[in-house]
N, C-alpha and C positions, 0 to 999 in steps of 0.2 A: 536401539530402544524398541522394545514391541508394539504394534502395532494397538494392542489392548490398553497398555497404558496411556500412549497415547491417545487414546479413545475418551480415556476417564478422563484425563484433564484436560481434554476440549479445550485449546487455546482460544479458535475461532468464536465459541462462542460468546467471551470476552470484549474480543475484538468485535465483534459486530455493534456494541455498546458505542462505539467510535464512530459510524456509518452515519450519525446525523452530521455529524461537518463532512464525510463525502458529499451527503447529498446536499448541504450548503455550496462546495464550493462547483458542485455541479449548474448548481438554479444560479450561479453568477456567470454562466455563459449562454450566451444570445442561445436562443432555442434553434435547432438544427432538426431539420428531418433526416429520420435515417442515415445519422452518423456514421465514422468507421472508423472507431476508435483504438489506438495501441493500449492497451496497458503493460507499463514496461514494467519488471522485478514483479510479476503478479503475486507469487507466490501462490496458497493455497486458496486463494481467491475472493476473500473477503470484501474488500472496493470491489470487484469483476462485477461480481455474481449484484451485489448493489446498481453498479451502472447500468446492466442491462435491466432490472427493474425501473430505473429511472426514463429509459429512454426504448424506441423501438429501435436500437443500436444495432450494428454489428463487431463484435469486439473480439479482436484476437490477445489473449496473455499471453506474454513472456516470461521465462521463468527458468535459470540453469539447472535449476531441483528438479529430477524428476520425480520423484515422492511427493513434492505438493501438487505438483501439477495434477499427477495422476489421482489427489484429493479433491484440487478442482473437477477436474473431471466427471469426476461421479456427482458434485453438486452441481453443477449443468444439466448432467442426465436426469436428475432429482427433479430438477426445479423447468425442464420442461425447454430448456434453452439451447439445444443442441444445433439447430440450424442457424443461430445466428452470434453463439458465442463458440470461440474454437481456443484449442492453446499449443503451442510449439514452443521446445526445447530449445534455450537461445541465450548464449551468452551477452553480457550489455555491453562486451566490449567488441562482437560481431553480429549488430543488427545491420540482415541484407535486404528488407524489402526495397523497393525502388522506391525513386524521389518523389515525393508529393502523393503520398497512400494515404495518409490521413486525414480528417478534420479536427479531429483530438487526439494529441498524447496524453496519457495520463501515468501519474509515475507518484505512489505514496511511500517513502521511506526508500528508494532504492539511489535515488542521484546521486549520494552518498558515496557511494560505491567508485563512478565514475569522476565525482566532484560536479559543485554546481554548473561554473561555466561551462567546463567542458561537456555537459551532459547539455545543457543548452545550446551549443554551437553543433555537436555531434548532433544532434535531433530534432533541428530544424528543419532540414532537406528533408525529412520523412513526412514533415507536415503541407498541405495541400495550402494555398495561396488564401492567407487570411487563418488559416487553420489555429487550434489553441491547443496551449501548451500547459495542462493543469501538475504543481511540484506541491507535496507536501513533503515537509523538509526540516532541521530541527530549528528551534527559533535562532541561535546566532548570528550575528549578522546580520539581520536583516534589512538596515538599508545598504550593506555594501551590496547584498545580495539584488535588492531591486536596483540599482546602479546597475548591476550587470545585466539586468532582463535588459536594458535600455540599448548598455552598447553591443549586446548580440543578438539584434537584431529581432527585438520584438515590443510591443508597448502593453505596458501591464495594465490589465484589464479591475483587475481587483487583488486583494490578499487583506488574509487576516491570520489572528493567532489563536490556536485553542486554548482555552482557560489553563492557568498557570498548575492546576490540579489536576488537571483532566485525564492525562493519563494513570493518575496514583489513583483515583477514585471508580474511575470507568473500566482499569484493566487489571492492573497491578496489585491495588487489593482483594479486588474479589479473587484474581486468581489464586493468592497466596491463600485465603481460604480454604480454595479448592485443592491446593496442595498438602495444606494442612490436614486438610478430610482423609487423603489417600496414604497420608503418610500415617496418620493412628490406625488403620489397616491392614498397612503391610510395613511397619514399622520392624520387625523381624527381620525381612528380607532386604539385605546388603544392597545386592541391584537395583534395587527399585528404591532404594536410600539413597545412591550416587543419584543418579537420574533426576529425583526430588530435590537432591541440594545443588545444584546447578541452576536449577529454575528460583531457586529461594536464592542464592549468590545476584541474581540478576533484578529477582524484586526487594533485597535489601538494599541495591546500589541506589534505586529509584529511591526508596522509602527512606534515604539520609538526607536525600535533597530533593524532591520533586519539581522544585524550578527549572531544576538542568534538564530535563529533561521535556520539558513544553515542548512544542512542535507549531507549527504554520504553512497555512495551503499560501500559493503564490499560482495566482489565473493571470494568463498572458496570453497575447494573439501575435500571429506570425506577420512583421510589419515590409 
């Protein structure tokens, strides 16, 4: 996918539309001085770049892409934050920092990948004594899910759920919009037709049922 296209449909900028339930589920944890935050699955850094506005942090993202990372990258350098935000290439199934590095994990859509428990049992040891565990995660489950914050060993500080629209309304539609814009443009060119209908395959899935799609932050501290 080129680099230009990518450019014009600016995912991030969507995404950033989302950044007020970051910084909700942020202000639901005890205020910390100069933090050392993980952010695990960063990706292109949307929460990152957020947190470190939030806080006088220091946060390293994770991230196996290195195409987004090296996205984040450049909005660190952008936004002034290179001495205290960094990112390494790091798969979620070989994170090596030593035990007890953290006061926050933070982890939006990626636990998934690892599954809940296990990403809560695996990610513990990385957090510092008392340390917190912040999941945004999709909504099912969610009391088996807080049952399990309990018995792997941490006590849930807070959670809630994002509005049952919020993703269709905040991301999904405007994107499709914007997809819409580029496609009566280059509506000729084949490549740039595949490309457009795979992002439109993913916001039709949304737009048949937007409930399934909800999501929920889940704040914990390491007990």
């Amino acid at each position: 996918m080129s680099k230009d296209l990518l450019s014009e449909i600016d995912q991030d900028h969507f995404r950033e539309r989302l950044n007020k339930y970051t910084r909700k589920a942020f202000q639901l944890i005890p205020r910390l001085e100069k933090p050392r935050i993980l952010d695990i699955g960063c990706g292109s850094g949307v929460p990152t770049i957020e947190l470190a506005k939030l806080s006088n942090s220091e946060i390293i993202g994770i991230d196996i892409n290195q195409t987004l990372l090296d996205k984040l990258n450049r909005k660190i350098e952008e936004e002034g934050f290179s001495r205290r935000v960094k990112t390494k290439r790091c798969s979620l199934f070989e994170i090596d920092f030593p035990n007890e590095s953290f006061d926050v994990i933070w982890a939006e859509g990626s636990i998934w990948i690892i599954g809940f428990d296990k990403g809560l049992k695996e990610w513990r040891r990385l957090l510092k004594p008392n340390g917190f565990l912040v999941v945004h995660d999709e909504i099912k489950n969610i009391s088996n899910k807080l049952n399990k914050i309990s018995s792997c060993g941490y006590k849930v500080i807070n959670h809630f759920s994002l509005p049952e629209d919020a993703w269709w309304t905040e991301y999904y539609k405007p994107l499709e919009i914007r997809i819409r814009e580029i496609y009566m443009k280059c509506k000729n060119n084949s490549e740039t037709f595949k490309i457009l209908r795979k992002y439109q395959n993913e916001i039709d899935m949304v737009k048949r049922n937007p409930k399934e799609h909800c999501s929920a932050f889940y704040i914990m501290q390491k007990s």
